[in-house]
LUMFIPA-165164 format. One record per residue (C-alpha): residue number from 1; x, y, z. Coordinates in Angstrom, 1 decimal, m for minus. Example, Ala and Ser with C-alpha at 12.3 -4.5 7.8 and 13.67 -1.06 7.14 Angstrom:
2
  resi       u       v       w
     1    12.3    m4.5     7.8
     2    13.7    m1.1     7.1
END
This chain:
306
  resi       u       v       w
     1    87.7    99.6   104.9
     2    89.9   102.3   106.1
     3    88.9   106.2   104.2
     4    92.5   106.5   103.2
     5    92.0   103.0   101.1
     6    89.3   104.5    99.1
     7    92.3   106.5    97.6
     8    95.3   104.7    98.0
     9    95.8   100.5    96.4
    10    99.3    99.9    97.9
    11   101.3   101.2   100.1
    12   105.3   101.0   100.6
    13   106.2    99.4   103.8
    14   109.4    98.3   105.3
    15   111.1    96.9   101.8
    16   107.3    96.0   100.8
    17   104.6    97.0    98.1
    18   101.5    95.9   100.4
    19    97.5    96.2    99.7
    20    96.6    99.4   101.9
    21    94.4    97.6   104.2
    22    97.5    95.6   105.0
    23    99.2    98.8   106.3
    24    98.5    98.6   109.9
    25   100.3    99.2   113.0
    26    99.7    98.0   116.7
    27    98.4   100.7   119.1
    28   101.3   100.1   121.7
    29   103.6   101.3   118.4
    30   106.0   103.8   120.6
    31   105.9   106.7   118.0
    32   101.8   106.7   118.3
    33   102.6   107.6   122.4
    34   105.6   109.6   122.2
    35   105.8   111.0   118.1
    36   109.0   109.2   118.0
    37   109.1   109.9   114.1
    38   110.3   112.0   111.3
    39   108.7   112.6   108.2
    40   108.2   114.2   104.7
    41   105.9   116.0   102.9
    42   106.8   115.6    98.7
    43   104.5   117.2    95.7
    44   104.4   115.0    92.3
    45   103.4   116.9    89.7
    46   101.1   115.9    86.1
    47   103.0   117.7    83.1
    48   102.2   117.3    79.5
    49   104.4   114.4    79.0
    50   105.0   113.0    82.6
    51   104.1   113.1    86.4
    52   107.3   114.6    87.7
    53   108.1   114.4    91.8
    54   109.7   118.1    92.5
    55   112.8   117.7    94.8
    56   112.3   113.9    95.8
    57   116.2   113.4    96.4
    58   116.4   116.4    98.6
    59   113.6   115.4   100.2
    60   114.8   112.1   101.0
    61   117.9   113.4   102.3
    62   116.2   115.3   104.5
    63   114.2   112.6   105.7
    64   117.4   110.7   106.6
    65   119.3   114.3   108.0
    66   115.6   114.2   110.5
    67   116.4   110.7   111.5
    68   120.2   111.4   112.3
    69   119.2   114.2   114.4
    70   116.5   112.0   116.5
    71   118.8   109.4   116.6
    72   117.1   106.7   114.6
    73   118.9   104.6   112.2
    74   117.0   103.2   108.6
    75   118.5   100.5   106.9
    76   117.6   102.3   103.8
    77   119.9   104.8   101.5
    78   118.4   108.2    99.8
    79   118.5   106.0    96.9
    80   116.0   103.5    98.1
    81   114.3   106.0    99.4
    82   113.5   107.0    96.1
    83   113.3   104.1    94.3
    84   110.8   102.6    96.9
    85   108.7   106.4    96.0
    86   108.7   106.0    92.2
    87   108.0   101.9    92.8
    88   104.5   102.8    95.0
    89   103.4   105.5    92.5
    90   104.0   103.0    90.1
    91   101.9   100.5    91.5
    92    98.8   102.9    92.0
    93    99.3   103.9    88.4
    94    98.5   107.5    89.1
    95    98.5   110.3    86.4
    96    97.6   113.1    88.5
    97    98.7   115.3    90.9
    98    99.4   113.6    94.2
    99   100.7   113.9    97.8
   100   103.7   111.8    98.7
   101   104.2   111.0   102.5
   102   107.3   109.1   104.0
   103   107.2   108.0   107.5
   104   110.3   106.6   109.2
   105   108.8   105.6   113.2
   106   110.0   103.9   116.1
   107   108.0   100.4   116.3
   108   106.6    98.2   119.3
   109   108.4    95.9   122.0
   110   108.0    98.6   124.6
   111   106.8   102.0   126.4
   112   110.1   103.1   127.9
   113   111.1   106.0   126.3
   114   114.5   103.9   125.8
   115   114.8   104.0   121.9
   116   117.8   102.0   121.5
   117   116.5    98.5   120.6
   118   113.3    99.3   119.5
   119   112.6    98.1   115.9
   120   112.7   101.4   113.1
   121   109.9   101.1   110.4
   122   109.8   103.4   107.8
   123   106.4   103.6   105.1
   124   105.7   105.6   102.3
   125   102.3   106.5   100.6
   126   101.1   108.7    97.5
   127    97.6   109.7    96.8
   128    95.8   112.1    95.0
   129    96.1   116.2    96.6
   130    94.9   119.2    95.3
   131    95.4   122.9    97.2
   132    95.9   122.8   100.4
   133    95.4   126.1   101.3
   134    93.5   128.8    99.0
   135    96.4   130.3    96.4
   136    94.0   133.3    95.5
   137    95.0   134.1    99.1
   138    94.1   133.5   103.0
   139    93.7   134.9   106.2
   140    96.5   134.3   109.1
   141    96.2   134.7   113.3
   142    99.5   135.3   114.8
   143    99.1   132.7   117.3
   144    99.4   132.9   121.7
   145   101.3   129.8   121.0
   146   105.5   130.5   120.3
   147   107.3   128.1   118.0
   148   109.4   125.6   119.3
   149   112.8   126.8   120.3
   150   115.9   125.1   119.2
   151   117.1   124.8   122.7
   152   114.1   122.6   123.9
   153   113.5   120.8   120.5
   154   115.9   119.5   117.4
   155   114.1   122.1   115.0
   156   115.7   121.1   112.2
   157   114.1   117.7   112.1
   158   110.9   117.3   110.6
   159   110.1   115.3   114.0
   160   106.6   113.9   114.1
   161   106.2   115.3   117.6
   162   107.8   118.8   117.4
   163   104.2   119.3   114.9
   164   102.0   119.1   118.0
   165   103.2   122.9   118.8
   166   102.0   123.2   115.1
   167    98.1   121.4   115.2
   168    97.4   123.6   118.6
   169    98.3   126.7   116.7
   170    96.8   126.0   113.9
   171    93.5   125.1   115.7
   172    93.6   128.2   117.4
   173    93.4   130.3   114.2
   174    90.6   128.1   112.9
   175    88.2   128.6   116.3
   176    88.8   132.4   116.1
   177    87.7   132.4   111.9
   178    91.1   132.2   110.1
   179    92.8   130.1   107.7
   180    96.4   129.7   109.5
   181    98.6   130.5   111.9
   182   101.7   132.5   112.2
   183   103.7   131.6   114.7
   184   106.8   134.4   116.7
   185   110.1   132.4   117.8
   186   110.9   132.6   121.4
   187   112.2   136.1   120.7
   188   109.6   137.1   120.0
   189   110.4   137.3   115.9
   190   108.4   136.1   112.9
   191   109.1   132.5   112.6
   192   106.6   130.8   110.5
   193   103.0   129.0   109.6
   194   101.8   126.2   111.0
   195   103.0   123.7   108.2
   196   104.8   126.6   105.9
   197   107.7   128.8   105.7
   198   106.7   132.9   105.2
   199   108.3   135.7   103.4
   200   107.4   139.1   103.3
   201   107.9   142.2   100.4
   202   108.1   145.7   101.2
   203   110.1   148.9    98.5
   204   110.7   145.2    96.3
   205   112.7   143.5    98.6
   206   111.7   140.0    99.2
   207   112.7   138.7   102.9
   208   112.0   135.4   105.3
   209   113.4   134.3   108.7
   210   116.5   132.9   108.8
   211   117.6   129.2   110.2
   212   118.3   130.6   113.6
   213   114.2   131.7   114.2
   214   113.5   128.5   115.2
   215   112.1   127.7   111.4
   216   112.4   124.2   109.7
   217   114.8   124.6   106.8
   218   112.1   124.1   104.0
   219   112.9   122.7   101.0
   220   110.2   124.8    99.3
   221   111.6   127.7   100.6
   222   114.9   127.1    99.3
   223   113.4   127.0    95.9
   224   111.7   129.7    96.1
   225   114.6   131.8    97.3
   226   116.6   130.6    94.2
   227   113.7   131.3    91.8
   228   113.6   134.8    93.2
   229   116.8   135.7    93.0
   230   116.8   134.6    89.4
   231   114.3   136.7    88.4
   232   116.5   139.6    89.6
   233   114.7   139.9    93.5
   234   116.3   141.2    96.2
   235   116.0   138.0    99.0
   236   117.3   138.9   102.2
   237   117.1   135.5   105.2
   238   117.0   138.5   108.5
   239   115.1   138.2   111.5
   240   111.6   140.0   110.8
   241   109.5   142.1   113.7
   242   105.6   141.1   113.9
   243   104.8   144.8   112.3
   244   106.7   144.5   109.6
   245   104.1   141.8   108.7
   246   101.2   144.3   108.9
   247   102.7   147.1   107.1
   248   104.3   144.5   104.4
   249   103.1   145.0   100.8
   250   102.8   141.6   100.1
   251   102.9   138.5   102.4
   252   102.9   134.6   101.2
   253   104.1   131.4   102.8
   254   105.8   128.6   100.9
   255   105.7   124.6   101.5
   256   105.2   121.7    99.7
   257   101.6   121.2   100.8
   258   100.8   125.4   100.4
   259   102.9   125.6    97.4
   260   103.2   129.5    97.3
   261   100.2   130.6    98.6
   262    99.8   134.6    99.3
   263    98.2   136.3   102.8
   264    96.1   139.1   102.3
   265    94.9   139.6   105.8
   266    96.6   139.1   109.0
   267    95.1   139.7   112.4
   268    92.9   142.6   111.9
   269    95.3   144.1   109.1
   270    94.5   143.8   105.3
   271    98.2   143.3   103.8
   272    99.1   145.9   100.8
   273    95.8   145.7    98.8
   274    94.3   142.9   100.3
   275    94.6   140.9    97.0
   276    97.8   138.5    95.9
   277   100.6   141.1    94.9
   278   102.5   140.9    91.2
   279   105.8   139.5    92.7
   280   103.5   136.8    94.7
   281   101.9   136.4    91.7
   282   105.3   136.4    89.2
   283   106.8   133.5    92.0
   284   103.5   131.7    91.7
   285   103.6   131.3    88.3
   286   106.8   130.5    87.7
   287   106.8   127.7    90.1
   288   103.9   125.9    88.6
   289   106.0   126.1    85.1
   290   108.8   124.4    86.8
   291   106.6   121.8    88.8
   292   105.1   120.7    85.8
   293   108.5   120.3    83.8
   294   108.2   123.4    81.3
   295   111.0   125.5    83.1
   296   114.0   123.3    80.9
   297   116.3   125.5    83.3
   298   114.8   123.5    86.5
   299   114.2   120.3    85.3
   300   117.4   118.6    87.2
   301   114.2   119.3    90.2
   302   112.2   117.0    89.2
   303   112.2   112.9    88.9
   304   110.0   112.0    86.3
   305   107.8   108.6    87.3
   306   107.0   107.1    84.2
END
């Protein structure tokens, strides 16, 4: 039995609720040689009443935006997109906090990097997820590795090959005794973490890179950025110099995996006090309020499952 079916009873699969050992793929499948894929990373969320997914629409359009870029046409709307999502939570009848991943891939029939009549698949599973990465705070490695540039890759997909740039930096940091990576753009600019979008405070103001630093446009971030703003924050999206990073007063990176989680130590630098700051910590709670369906003001986020 595969590990992942220890957690997982059915999985979502081309139109199809299947039995997760069911969910298998040939190894000639082109995305497994050339990450010939796009994909999404989506949070659902236990409240008191519910188990809400945060964002699942924009996700999903995001998802199909990723495939448009790549070139690779789904016979599916956002609509079944999310139906399909709610339909496979359903079946594994979870009532915790889970970990929703989409897949849309490029199939078998051949090697030839030639796309245009090979079959598109597209698979979603849930299962249960806690933190990914520690939110009373981590340790970050600029990495030797730059992010993809915009000019070489189609950043603003969340392509399943463009995240190779991501595990090698990201290994990296772990060799050399840290918890993640930050990665410059070609420029030599802050541009983000491995798997998360980063924002920096210094005097108050709140600021991240913008679109054009080779960052993907996280949907996270976007929440976060709105959040902020409505608790009266200063959020600037400006292109931000590797010091500014060291001599920040607080530093925290945002995805759906990371959530909001805060950096306290970067390279040999301990970042304001070296423990989460109040507006990390002010964001932080305010988003697990909303998450969890007790923010009325941002419920139109979340798609309740049950």
């Amino acid at each position: 039995m595969s590990v992942w079916c220890n957690k997982i009873r059915y999985i979502w699969l081309d139109g199809k609720i299947i039995n997760c050992e069911d969910a298998k793929i040939h190894v000639l499948t082109h995305a497994l040689h050339y990450g010939t894929a796009v994909f999404e990373g989506i949070r659902g969320y236990m409240g008191v009443d519910n188990l809400y997914v945060f964002r699942l629409t924009d996700h999903m359009a995001r998802l199909l935006n990723s495939a448009k870029i790549i070139g690779l046409e789904l016979a599916y709307s956002i609509e079944d997109l999310v139906n399909a999502t709610l339909e496979v939570i359903r079946a594994n009848n979870y009532k915790e906090d889970i970990y929703i991943r989409p897949i849309v891939f490029v199939g078998e029939g051949s090697l030839s990097l030639n796309i245009a009549n090979l079959p598109v698949r597209v698979a979603i599973a849930a299962f249960p997820f806690g933190h990914y990465l520690k939110p009373s705070g981590i340790k970050a490695k600029i990495a030797s590795w730059r992010r993809v540039p915009s000019v070489s890759m189609p950043i603003m997909a969340k392509a399943s090959g463009i995240y190779l740039n991501s595990v090698i930096s990201l290994s990296e940091a772990l060799r050399l005794g840290f918890d993640e990576a930050i990665l410059l753009d070609i420029r030599g600019y802050i541009s983000e973490g491995s798997g998360e979008n980063i924002f920096i405070v210094r005097k108050g103001e709140v600021s991240t890179p913008p679109i054009t630093a080779s960052i993907l446009e996280g949907i996270t971030r976007d929440s976060v950025i709105r959040i902020a703003r409505d608790l009266d924050l200063k959020v600037y999206e400006r292109d931000i110099i590797r010091e500014e990073i060291y001599t920040a007063d607080e530093v925290f990176l945002t995805g759906t995996a990371a959530e909001i989680t805060p950096v306290v130590f970067v390279d040999n630098h301990v970042i304001g006090s070296g423990e989460p700051g109040p507006i990390t910590l002010k964001l932080q709670k305010a988003y697990d309020k909303i998450v969890r369906g007790l923010d009325e003001k941002y419920k139109h986020w979340l798609t309740a499952v049950y």
